[in-house]
N, C-alpha and C positions, 0 to 999 in steps of 0.2 A: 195467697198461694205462693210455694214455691219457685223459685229463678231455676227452669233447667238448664244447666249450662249445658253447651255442645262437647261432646268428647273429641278430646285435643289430636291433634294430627301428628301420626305416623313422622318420627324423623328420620333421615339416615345419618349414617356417619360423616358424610360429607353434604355441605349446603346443597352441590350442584345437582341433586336426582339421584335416583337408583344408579347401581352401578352400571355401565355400559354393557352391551350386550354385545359388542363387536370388538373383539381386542386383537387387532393388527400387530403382527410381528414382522420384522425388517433386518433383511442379512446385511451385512455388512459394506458391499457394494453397493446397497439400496440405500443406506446410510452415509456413503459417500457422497453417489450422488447428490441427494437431498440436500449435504452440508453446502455441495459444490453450487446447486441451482438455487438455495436460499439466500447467496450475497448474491447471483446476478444483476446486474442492471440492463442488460440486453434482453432477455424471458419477459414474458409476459404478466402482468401481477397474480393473474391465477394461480399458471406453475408454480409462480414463487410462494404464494402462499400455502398451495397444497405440500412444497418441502417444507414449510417452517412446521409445522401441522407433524407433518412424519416426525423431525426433531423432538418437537412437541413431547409428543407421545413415546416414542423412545426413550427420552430422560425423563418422562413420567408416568409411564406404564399404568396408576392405577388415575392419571387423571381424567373428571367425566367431563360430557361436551360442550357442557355450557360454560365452566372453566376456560377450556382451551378457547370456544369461540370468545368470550371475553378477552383472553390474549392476542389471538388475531384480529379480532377487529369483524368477525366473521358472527352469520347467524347460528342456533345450534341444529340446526337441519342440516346444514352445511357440512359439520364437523361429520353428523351421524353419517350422513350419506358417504362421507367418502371412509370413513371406516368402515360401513360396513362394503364397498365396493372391494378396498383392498382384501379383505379379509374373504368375500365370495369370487372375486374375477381376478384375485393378484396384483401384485405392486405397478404402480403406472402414476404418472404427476400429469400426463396429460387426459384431455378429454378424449368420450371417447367418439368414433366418428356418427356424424348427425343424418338423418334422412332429410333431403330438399334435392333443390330441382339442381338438374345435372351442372358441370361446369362450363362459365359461360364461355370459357378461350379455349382452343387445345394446347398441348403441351408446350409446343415451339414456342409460343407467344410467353408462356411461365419462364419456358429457359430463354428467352430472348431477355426478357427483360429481366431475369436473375444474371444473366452474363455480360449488360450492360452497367449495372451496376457493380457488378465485379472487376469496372475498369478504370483504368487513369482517366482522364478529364480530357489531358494533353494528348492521348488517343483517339478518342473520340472527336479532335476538332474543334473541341468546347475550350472557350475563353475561360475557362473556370478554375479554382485551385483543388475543388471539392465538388463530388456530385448530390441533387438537391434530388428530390421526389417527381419534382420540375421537369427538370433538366436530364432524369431520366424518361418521363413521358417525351418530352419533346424528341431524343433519339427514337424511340419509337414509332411514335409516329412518322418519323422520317422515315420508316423502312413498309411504310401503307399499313400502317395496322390500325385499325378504328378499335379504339380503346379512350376511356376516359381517365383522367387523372387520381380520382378515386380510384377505382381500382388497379391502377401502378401502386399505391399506398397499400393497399392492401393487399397484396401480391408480395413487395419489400415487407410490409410486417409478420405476413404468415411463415415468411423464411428469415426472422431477423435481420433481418439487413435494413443497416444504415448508414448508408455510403458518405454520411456527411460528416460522421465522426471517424477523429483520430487520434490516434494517442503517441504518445512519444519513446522511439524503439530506438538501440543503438547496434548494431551488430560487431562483437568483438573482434577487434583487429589484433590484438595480444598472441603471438605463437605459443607461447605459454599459458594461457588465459586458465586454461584448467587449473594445472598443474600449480599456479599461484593462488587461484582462488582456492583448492583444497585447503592450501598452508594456512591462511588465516583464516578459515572456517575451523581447520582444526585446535588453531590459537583460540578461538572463542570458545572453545569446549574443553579448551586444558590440554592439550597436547602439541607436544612439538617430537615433529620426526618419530611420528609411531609410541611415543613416551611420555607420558605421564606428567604434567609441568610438577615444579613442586612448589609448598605452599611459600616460600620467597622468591618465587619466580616473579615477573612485572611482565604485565602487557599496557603499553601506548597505545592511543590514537589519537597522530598528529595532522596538522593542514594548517592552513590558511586563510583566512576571509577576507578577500580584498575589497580596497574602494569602498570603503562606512564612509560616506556622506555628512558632514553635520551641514543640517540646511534649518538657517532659522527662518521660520513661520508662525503663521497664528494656528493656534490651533481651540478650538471651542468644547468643551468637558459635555459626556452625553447628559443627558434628564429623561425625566419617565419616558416612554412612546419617544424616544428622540435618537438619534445618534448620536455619536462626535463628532466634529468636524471637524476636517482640514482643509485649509490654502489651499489654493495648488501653487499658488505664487509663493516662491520662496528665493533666501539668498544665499548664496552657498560659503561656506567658512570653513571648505578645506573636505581631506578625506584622510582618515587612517587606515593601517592594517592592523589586524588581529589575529595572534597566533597562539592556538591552543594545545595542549596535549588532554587527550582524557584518561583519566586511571579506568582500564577497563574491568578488571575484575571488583573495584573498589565502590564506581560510579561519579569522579568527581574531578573537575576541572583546573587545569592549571595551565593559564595565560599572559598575555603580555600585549601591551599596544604598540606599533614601533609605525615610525613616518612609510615605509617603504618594505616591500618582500625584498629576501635574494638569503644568499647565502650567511651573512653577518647575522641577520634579522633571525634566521632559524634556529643557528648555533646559538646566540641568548637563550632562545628557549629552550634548547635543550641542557645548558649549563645551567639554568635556573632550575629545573624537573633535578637532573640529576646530580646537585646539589643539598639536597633534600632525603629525607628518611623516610619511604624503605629504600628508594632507589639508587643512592649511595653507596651503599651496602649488600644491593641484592646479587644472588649469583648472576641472574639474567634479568636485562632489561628490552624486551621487544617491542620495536617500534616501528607502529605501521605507518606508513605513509602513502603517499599519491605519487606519482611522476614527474611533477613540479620540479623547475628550473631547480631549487633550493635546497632540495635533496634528492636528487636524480639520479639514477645509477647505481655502479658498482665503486666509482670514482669516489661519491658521498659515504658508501657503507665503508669504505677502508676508511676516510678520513674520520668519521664520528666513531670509528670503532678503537682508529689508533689515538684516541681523544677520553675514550671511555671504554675499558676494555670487556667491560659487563655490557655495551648496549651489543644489539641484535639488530640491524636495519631491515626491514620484511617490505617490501613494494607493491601496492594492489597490479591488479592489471590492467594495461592502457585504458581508460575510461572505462575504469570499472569501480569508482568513488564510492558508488554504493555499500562496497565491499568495507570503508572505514568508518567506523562507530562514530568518528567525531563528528560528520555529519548530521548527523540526529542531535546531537549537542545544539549544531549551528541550526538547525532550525529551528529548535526552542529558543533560543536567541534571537533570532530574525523576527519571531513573532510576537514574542514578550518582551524587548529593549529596542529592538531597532523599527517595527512599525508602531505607528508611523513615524517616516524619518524624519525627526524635527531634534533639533539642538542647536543653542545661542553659539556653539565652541567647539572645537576640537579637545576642550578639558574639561568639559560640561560629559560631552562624547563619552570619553576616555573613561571617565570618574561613573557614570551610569554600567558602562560595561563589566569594568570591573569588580563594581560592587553586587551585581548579579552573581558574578562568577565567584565571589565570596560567599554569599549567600546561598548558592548553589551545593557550595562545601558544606556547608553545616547539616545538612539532610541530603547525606550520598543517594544515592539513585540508580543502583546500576542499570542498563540497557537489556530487557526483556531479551536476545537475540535467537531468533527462533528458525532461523535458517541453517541447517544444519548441514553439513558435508554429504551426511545420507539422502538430503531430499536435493541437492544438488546434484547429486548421482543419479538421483531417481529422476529427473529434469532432464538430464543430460539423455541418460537411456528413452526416454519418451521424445524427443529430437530426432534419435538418431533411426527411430520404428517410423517414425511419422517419414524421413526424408529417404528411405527405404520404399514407404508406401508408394510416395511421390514418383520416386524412378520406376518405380514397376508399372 
């Protein structure tokens, strides 16, 4: 007798199922947010993954659930349930609230221990530099309140707070800080004083990198499952400085190693830079720099200006380094030649640096720079509503 075979199975057009039946649409606010809550590190991994999830879907509108849970990491009930939530109850990234038994503290006790953690250490009494989860129970208690340490934890995690962490802020001291920072946000977009640069125009970014170390040590090359090794025992064979200009519209590097900073040391670097084709030649040469002893002031823009009558000297604002491209330079260096710090010489040093920075030449690079004059204004104006709030 004949083999009946089975009749083949229905495909769709895509592996993942039928098309979805819930297809969530997200305004543009809603899409902020999302982008905004999806790099968090403070949210919870939920939240976060229900914005990755909205992204998701947003730049791929017809993709189905098992797809997306495959890129979350998520099941596809998951994905379905919260499509179809947004789509019948409206946009939301958090949950929504749960029936159980009432809460065990009243309120003072939430805000008691939300306003204890929202304080100095050296307020508190506390020997401490940083407050722990600890060391917030323990004030607490100190004021008769029978509560367990668990739930301080969980009290700090339902309102984000983690009083133990902190990051590193500077408050501008600059009277001009704005008004500086416009100018070379405008230079990185092509414009100087409302105008248009033109295509032989030059932008710099110059600085210094002091104190490169050559310390000879052993050091031991990684293997599978191994790391590298280094010493920690080392002997030291001196330090140079390294001063670089970067071609900023161009991407590419032009340095020099000299025993010591100061004023000598920088003017080499810049007779060497504008020595050279296009800069020679160009109408304008603009040159950012930092506040540094070596080009400091108005005293340094006359002297490098009556030296060169094409350069432009442009100053960031009192600690505001950030603002000069060659730093990004200097930390691709710091991580690609200079750790770890091991070299037999100061000419071993020298010779590794340099020839980076040749190599570097050969496949320009310029700096993606994505901070714009506009969202610095838009920065600016969100500052100044928020310390508005604060007074009222």
């Amino acid at each position: 007798m004949p083999t009946i075979q089975p009749a083949p199975r229905a495909r769709h057009s895509w592996h993942g199922g039928p098309p979805p039946t819930y297809q969530p649409r997200f305004s543009e606010a809603e899409i902020a947010q999302a982008r905004s809550w999806a790099c968090s590190q403070a949210l919870p991994h939920a939240e976060v993954q229900r914005a990755r999830l909205v992204l998701l879907l947003h730049e791929q509108p017809d993709l189905r659930s098992p797809q997306a849970a495959r890129c979350l990491g998520q099941s596809t009930a998951w994905v379905c349930k919260w499509r179809r939530r947004w789509v019948e109850q409206g946009f939301s990234l958090q949950d929504a609230p749960r029936p159980g038994r009432p809460p065990q503290f009243p309120d003072w006790v939430w805000a008691l221990v939300i306003a204890i953690a929202c304080e100095l250490p050296s307020r508190l009494g506390l020997p401490l530099s940083r407050l722990f989860a600890s060391s917030v129970w323990q004030v607490v208690r100190a004021e008769n309140v029978v509560i367990s340490l668990r739930s301080v934890q969980r009290m700090l995690a339902r309102h984000h707070l983690k009083p133990w962490r902190y990051v590193s802020w500077m408050h501008p001291r600059d009277p001009h800080f704005i008004a500086k920072t416009r100018i070379i946000l405008d230079l990185y977009a092509g414009f100087w004083e409302g105008r248009r640069l033109g295509p032989r125009d030059q932008i710099i970014s110059a600085d210094e990198k002091t104190s490169i170390q050559a310390r000879r040590r052993h050091l031991v090359a990684p293997a599978p499952g191994q790391p590298g090794r280094v010493e920690s025992d080392y002997e030291r064979c001196g330090a140079l400085q390294y001063l670089c200009a970067w071609d900023v519209r161009r991407g590419i590097p032009w340095g020099r190693c000299e025993p010591k900073t100061g004023i000598d040391a920088f003017t080499r670097l810049v007779d060497q830079v504008m020595a050279m084709a296009p800069y020679r030649s160009a109408p304008r040469v603009f040159w950012i720099v930092d506040n540094g002893s070596s080009h400091q002031g108005a005293k340094s823009a006359r002297r490098l200006r009556e030296r060169y009558p094409n350069l432009i000297l442009v100053h960031t604002p009192v600690h505001a380094s950030w603002l000069n491209q060659i730093e990004v330079f200097f930390s691709i260096l710091q991580r690609k030649v200079l750790t770890p710090a091991a070299a037999d010489s100061l000419a071993e040093l020298e010779t590794r640096i340099l020839a980076f920075e040749a190599d570097y030449r050969r496949q320009p690079r310029p700096i993606r720079w994505k901070f714009t004059r506009q969202e610095f204004d838009r920065r600016l104006g969100e500052l100044e509503q928020s310390a508005l709030q604060r007074a009222a």
